[in-house]
N, C-alpha and C positions, 0 to 999 in steps of 0.2 A: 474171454472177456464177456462179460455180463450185456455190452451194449450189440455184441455180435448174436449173442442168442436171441435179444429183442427182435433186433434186424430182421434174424429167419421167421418169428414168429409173426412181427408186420406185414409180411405177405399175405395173411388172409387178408388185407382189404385191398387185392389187388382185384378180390373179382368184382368192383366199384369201378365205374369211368372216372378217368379223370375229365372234371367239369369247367370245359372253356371258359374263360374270365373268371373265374373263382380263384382270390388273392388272399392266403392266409399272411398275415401280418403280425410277426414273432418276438415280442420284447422279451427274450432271452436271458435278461440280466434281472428282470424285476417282477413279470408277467404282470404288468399294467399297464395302464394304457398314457403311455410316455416314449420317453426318447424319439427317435428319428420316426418310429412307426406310427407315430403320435403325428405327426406334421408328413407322411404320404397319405397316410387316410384321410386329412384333411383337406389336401389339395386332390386327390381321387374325388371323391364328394362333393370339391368345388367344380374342379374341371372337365371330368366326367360324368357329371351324375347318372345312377341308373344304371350305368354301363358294367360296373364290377356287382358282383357278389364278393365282400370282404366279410372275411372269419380274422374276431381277434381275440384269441388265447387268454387268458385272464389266472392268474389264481384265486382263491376262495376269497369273496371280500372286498375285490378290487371292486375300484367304480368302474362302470362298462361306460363304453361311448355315448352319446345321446344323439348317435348320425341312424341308426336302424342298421349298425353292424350284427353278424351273428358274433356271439361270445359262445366261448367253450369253456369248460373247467382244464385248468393244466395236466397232464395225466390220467384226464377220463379217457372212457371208448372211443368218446365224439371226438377228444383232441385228435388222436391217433385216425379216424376215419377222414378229418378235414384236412388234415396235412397230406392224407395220401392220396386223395382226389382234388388238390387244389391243381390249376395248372401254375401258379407258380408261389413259390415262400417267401418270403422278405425277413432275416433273420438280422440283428443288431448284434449278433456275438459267433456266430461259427453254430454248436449245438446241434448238428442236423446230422452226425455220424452215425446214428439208430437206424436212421432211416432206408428201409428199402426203394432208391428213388425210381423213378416210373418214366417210360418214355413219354415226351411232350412234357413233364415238366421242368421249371426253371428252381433252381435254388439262388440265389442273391445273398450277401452279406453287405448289411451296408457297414457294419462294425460300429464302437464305441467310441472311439478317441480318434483325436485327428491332430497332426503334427508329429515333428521331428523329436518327442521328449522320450519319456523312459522305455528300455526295451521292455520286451516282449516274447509270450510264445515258448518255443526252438532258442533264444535268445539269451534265458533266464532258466526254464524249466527242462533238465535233461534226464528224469528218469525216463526208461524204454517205454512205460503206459502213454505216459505223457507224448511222447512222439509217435505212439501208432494211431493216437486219438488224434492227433496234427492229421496223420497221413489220412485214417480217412473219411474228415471234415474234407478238409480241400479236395478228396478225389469227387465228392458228394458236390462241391459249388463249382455256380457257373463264372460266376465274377465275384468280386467284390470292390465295392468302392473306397477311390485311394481321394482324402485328402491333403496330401501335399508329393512331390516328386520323392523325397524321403520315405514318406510311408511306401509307395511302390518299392523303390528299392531294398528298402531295410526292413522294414516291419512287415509287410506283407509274403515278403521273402520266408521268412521267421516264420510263418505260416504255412508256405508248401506253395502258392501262391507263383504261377509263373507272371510275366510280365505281358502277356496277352487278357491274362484275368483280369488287372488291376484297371478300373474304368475313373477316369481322371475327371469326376464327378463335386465332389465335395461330402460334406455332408447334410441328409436330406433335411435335419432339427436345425442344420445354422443357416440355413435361407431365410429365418423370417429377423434374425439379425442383420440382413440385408435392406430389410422393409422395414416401414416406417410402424413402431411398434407402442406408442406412445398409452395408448386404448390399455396393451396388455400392463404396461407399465405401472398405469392407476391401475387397474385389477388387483396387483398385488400390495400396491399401496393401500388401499381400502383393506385389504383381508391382514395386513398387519397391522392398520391402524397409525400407518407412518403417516408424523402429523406436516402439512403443506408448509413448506420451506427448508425441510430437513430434507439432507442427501442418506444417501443409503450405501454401506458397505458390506459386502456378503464375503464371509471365511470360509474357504469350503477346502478342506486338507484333501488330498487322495487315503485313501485305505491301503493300511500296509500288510502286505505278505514278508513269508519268510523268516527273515528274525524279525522283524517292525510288527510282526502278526497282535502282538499283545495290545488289545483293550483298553489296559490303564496307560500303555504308554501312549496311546491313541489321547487319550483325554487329557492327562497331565501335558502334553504337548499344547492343546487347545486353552488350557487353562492358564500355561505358561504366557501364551498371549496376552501383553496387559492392554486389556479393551479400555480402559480409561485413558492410558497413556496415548492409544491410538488414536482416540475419538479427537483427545486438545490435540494431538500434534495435526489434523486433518482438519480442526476447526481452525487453527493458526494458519495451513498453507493456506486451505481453500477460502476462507474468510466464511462459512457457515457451518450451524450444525450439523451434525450426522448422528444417525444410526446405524446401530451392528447386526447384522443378522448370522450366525452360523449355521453351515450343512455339513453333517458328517455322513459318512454312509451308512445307509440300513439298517447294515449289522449292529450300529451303537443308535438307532433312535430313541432309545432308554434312557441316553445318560442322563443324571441331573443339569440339568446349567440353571437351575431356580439362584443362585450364588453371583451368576456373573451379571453385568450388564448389557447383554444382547437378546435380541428375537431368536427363538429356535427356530429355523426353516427346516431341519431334517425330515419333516414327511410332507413336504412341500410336495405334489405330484408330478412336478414341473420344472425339471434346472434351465430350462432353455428363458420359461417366463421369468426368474429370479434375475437372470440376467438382461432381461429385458429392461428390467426395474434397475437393475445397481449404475452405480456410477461409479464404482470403484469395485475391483474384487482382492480378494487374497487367497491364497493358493502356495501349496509346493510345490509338487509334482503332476497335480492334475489335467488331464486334456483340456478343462474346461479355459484355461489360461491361451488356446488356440482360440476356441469358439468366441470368448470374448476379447478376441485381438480386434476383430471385426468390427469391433464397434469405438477402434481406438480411444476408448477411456483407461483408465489406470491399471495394470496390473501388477502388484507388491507382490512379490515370492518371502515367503517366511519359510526356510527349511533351516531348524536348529540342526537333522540329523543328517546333513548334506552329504558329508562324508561318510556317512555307515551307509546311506543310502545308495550311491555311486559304488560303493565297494561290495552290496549286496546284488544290488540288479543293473545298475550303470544306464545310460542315457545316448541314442543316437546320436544327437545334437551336443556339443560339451553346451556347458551350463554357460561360460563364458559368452558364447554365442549368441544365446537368448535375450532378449532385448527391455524383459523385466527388469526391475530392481531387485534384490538381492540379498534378505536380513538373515544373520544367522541369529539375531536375537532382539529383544526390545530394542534396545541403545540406536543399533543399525535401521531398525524398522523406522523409530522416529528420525531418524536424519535422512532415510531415504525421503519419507513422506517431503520433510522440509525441504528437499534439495529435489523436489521433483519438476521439472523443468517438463511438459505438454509439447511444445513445439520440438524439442529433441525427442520426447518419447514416441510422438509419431509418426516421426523420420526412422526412427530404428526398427517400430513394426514393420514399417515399410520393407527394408531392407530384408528384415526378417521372413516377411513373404516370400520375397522375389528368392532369398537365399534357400528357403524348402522346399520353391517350387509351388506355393499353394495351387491347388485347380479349386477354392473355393469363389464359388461367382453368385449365391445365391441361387442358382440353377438347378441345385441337386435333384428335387423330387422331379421336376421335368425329364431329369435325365433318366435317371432311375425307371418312370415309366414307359421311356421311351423303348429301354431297356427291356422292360416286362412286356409289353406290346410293340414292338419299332412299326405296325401298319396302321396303329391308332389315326 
C-alpha cells in the first residue's frame, strides 16, 4: 500500500519533540476551517486562551482563522512536521492511517455525522483495501466520539471501534445549537439578503455513492423539487413568506440553479451557521437532520430514491422509526407540510432521542477537551 510506504518514510520527523500543548485541528473532509474543528478552536480561544498552540491544516485558498492560529498547506513538509510533533490531532473523519504515531501523542476522531441513519464504513464498503485502511485508522485512534447509543454500537463498531473508545460526548459543531444563536442567525440573513418577515428553508440532500454516485442524477433530483409548490404550501401552513436556500455538496458547487427559485448556499463555509438561520430544513439522508433535531423545528425528508437507496447502502435506524415526515415526491411533500402538526413533531423527537440514546447535551467541546488535557 502506497499509505504504508508514507508511514516508513514519516519517521524522519521523529527526530522533532513532540511539543506539549500543540493541538493540530483536522477538517479531514474539506481542509477549511469548518465543521466541529471550527467550534473547539473557538471555545480553545474562549476558554483557554494562551494555553494551546493550535495548527489548522488548510488547503490552498481556504480562508484561515482570524484567532492567530498557525495554518499549514495540506500536503506540504510543514503539514507532515505539525502532525508529528503535536501532542495531540483532533481529526472529523478517521484519515490518520499514514501516520507514524508517536508516544505521548493522542489521536481523537470526533467524526462527521451523528445519529442512528445510513450505514457506514465495514457496513457498506467490503473490498479488502478498504478494510485494512479501517483496521489501521482505528489501531492509530485513541477515542472517538459517539453521538447517540446507536452510533456506539453500530456505526462505530463498522469502524474497528471497541466500546471502550466510543466517548459518549456529542458532537463538538452541535453545542452552539444548544445556545442561544440568534446573533449568528441575522449574520446569515444579512449575507443573503433575506428580507425581515421572511422564514427560511434550507435543502440540503446528502451526496450519493455507489450507484447514486452520478451528478445529473444528483441535480435532476434537486430540480425535481418543485420550489414553488413548496414555498405556497409553507406560506398556507405557516401563515408567512419563506425563502429557499439549497446546499449540495462540494463536489457539485457548479451546478447552475440561475433557473430555480432559491438562494445557492453550496459554498456557504458554515452548515452549523445555515442552520442556525433555518426554520425549517429538507433533507434525505443526511446527518444534518440529527444536528438540527436540536432545535425541534421542522424537518421534511424528501427521498424520491428511498428504495434504491435502502437496497444500496440500508440505514441502522428503519426509516419507519424516524420521527420526520416522509415525501416520496411533490404530492406527499405538500400534504406533509399541510398536515404538519408542531406539538406532535416534538413529541416524536423527543422519543427519538431517548430511543438512539442521544449523549448530545451541548457539552461536547468541554468534553473533548477534557479528553485532550483531563489535568486542565
Amino acid at each position: 500500500m502506497i499509505k504504508t510506504g508514507l508511514k516508513a518514510v514519516l519517521h524522519v520527523f521523529w527526530v522533532f519533540p513532540v511539543e506539549p500543548n500543540k493541538i493540530t485541528l483536522l477538517n479531514d473532509l474539506s481542509y477549511t476551517y469548518g465543521d466541529s474543528m471550527k467550534y473547539l478552536d473557538l471555545y480553545l480561544h474562549e476558554r483557554c486562551p494562551g494555553k494551546y498552540e493550535i495548527v489548522f491544516p488548510l488547503k490552498e485558498g481556504a480562508e484561515a482563522p482570524a484567532n492567530g492560529d498557525r495554518t499549514v498547506t495540506r500536503g506540504s513538509l510543514a503539514y507532515y512536521k505539525e502532525l508529528l510533533t503535536s501532542q495531540a490531532i483532533v481529526t472529523n473523519c478517521g484519515g490518520l492511517s499514514y501516520l507514524p504515531k508517536r508516544k505521548g501523542q493522542l489521536f481523537l476522531s470526533t467524526w462527521h455525522g451523528g445519529g442512528p441513519y445510513k450505514k457506514t464504513s465495514t457496513d457498506v464498503y467490503q473490498n479488502y483495501w478498504y478494510r485494512k485502511e479501517v483496521q489501521f485508522n482505528h489501531k492509530n485512534m485513541d477515542y472517538i466520539l459517539s453521538s447517540c447509543r446507536y452510533f456506539s454500537e453500530q456505526e462505530a463498531r463498522s469502524m474497528g471501534y471497541s466500546a471502550e473508545q466510543c466517548v459518549p460526548a456529542g458532537l463538538p459543531r452541535n453545542d452552539i445549537l444548544f445556545a442561544g444563536h440568534r446573533d449568528i442567525a441575522q449574520k446569515v440573513r444579512d449575507h443573503y439578503g433575506i428580507p425581515e418577515g421572511k422564514k427560511f428553508i434550507l435543502y440540503a440532500p446528502t451526496f450519493r455513492s455507489g450507484g447514486n454516485r452520478s451528478t445529473s442524477k444528483v441535480i435532476s433530483r434537486c430540480i425535481d423539487l418543485d420550489v414553488d409548490m413548496l414555498l405556497s404550501a409553507l406560506k398556507e401552513r405557516f401563515q408567512s413568506d419563506w425563502v429557499c436556500g439549497i446546499r449540495l455538496h462540494p463536489r457539485l458547487a457548479d451546478m447552475d440553479m440561475s433557473g430555480l427559485n432559491v438562494i445557492n448556499c453550496t459554498t456557504y463555509p458554515d452548515m452549523q451557521e445555515l442552520l442556525c438561520c433555518a426554520d425549517a430544513v429538507i433533507t434525505d439522508y443526511s446527518s444534518l437532520m440529527w444536528d438540527f433535531s436540536f432545535t425541534y423545528r421542522p424537518v421534511f425528508l424528501y427521498a424520491p430514491d428511498i428504495e434504491q437507496y435502502e437496497k444500496e447502502r440500508g440505514f441502522y435506524m428503519p426509516v419507519s422509526q424516524w420521527p420526520y415526515p416522509l415525501a416520496h415526491d411533490n404530492g406527499e411533500m405538500r400534504a406533509n407540510i399541510l398536515a404538519f402538526d408542531e406539538e406532535d413533531y416534538v413529541r416524536r423527537v423527543k422519543e427519538h432521542h431517548l430511543a438512539s440514546g442521544s449523549y448530545e447535551t451541548g457539552e461536547a467541546c468541554r468534553l473533548t477537551v477534557d479528553l485532550i488535557d483531563p489535568r486542565r
